[in-house]
N, C-alpha and C positions, 0 to 999 in steps of 0.2 A: 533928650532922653535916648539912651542907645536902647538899639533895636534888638528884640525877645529873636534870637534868629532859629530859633524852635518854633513858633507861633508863626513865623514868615516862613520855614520850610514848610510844613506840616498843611499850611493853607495851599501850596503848590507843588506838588509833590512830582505832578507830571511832565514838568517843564526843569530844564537844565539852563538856570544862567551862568552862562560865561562872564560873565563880568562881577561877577560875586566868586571870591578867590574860597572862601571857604566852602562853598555849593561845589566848584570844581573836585575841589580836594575829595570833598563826600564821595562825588559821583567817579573819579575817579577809580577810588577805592573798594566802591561797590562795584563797581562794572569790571574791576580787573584789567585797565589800561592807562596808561602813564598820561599825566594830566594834557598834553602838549596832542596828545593823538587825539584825548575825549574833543578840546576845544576846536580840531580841524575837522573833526565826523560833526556838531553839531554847527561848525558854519557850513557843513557840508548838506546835511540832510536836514538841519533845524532843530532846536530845543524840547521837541516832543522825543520824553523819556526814549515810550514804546519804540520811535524810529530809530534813534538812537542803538537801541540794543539791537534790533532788525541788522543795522548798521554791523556793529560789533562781528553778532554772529556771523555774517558774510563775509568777514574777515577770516573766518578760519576755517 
């Protein structure tokens, strides 16, 4: 059965996997940075959203 990936976002909302190409792509796009930078800030700081953006912001 493929996966409802509405009903698997939606239950995690706070966490960024990298290894889910479409999760990227979202998060990319919401955060306003090119998918190659999101995937080196959350090996960098980890899959929690919130650090993630913390991340982001200190970028600029």
């Amino acid at each position: 059965m493929a996966e409802n990936l509405v009903d698997l976002f939606q239950r995690d909302r706070s966490r960024i996997h990298v290894d889910k190409e479409w999760e990227v792509a979202y998060w990319s796009k919401k955060l306003g940075v090119p998918k190659e930078t999101l995937v080196e800030i959350v090996n960098e700081v980890g899959p929690v959203v919130e650090n993630v953006v913390k991340k982001i912001k200190s970028l600029h």
